[in-house]
C-alpha positions in Angstrom: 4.7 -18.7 5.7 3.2 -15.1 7.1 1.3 -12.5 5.4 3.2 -10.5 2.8 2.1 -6.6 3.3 2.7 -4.5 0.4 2.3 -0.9 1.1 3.0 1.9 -0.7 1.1 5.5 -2.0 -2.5 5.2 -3.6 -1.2 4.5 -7.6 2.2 2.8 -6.8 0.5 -0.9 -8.0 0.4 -2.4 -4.9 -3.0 -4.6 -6.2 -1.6 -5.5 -9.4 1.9 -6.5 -7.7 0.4 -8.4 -5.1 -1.6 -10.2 -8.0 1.2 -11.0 -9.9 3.1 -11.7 -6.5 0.4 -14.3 -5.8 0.8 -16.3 -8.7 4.3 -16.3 -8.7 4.7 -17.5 -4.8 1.3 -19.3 -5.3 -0.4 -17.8 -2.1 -3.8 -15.9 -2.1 -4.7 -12.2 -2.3 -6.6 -10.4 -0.3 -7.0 -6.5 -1.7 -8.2 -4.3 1.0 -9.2 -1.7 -2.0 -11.4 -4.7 -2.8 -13.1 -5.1 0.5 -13.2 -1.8 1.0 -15.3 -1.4 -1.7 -17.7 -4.4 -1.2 -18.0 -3.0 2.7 -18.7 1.0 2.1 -18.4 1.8 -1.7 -16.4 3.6 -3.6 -13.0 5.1 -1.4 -13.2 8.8 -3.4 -17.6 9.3 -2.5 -16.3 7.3 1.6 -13.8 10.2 1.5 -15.8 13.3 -0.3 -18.9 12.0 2.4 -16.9 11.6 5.8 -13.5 12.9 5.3 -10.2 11.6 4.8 -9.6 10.9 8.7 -12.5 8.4 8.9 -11.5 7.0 5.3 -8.1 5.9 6.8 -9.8 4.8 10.1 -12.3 2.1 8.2 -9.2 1.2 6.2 -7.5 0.1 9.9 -10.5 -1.8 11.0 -10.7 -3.9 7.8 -7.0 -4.3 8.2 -7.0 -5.8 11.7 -10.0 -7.9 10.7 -8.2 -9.8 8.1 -6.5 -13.7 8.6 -3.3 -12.9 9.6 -1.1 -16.2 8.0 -0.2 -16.8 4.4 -1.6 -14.4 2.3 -0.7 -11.1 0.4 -2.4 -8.1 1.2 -1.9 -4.8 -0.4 -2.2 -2.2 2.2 -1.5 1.8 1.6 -0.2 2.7 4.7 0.4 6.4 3.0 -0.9 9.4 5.0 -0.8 12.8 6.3 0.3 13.5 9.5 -3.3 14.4 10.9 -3.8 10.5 10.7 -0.1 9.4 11.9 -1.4 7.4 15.1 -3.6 5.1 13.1 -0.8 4.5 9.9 1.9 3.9 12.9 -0.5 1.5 14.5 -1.1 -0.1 11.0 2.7 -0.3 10.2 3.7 -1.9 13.4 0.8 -4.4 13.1 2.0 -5.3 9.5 5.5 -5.6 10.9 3.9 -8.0 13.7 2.0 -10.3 11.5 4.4 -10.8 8.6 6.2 -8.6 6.1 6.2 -5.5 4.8 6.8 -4.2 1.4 7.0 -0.7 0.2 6.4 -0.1 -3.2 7.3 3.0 -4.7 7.5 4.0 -8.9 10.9 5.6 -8.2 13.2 7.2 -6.0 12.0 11.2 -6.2 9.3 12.1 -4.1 8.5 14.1 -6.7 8.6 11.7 -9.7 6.8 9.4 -7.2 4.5 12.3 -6.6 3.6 13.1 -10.4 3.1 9.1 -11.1 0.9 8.4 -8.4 -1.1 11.7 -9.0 -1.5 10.4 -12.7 -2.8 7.1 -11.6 -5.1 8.2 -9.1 -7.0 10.9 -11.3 -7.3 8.0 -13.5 -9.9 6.5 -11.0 -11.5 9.7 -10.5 -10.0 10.6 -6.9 -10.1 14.0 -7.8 -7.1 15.0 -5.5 -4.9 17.8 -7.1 -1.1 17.5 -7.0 0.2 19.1 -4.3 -2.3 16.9 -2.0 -0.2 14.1 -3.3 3.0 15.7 -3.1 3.0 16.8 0.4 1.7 12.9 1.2 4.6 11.5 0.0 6.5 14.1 1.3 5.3 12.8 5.2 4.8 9.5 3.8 7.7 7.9 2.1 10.5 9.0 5.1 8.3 7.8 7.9 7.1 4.1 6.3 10.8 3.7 5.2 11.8 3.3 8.4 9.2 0.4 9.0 9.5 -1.7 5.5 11.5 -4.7 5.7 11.7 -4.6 1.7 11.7 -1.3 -0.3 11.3 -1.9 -3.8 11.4 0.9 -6.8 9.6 -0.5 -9.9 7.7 1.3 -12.4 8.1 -1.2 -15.2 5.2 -3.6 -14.3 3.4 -5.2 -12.0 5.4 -8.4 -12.7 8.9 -6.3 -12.5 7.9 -5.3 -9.2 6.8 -9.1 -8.1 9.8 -10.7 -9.2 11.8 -7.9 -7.5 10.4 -8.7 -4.4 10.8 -12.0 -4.6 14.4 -11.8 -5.0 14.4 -9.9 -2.0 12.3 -12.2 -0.2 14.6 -15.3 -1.2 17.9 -13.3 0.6 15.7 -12.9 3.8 15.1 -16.9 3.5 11.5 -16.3 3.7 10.6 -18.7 0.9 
């Protein structure tokens, strides 16, 4: 089996997908919030110290440095376009090594918008709205066009696993 990507905006629950995800196809999860974290700190003081840009350029190294067979790895791809080379890199290297899952809360960019900006103030990013709006607004349409599955869950976690699973059984990939 190849690596499961899931990808979608900063607050969509691409970690707690991907955990329930894991225990329901029984593979491991590797969270690259996680080893973020463990490798530079907190992602809000990375991005408030050395900008965005850099934030999103650590992110691909960690990527790229993972195993790249049978394991799910929650990945926001999500961007501006003054980092569009690196997340296209990223996407196409997701595509490469396995499959890749966009997770979005719903349809709207704008419901998706005021969800995700919800979430993340929750953990203290400090980003205002319109920062997240106009995101999703570059976002969503270009990683659409590289996702093999898009699913639209804001149920839970588990909602959003089984979902893909589904999706996952029609492709024959488990």
């Amino acid at each position: 089996m190849i690596n499961i990507y899931l990808t979608g905006p900063f607050g969509a629950g691409k970690s707690s997908t991907a955990i329930e995800l894991g225990k329901i196809l029984d593979k491991e999860v590797i969270d690259l919030d996680e080893v973020f974290h463990s490798k530079y700190g907190s992602i809000g003081d990375y991005i408030a110290k050395k900008g965005w840009r850099k934030m999103i350029h650590a992110s691909s190294r960690i990527l790229r440095s993972l195993p790249t067979q049978n394991f799910i790895i929650p990945q926001p791809l999500f961007s501006t376009q003054d980092v569009h080379d690196i997340k296209e890199s990223d996407a196409k290297f997701c595509k490469k090594n396995g499959i890749l899952v966009l997770i979005l809360p719903a349809k709207s960019i704008q419901e998706c918008a005021l969800i995700c900006f919800e979430r993340e103030n929750r953990r203290n990013y400090e980003i205002k709205y319109e920062e997240v709006l106009k995101r999703l607004k570059y976002s969503i349409p270009f990683y659409k066009k590289y996702a093999n599955i898009i699913i639209y869950d804001n149920s839970s976690p588990r909602s959003a696993a089984e979902k893909i699973k589904i999706k996952l059984k029609k492709l024959k990939l488990i």
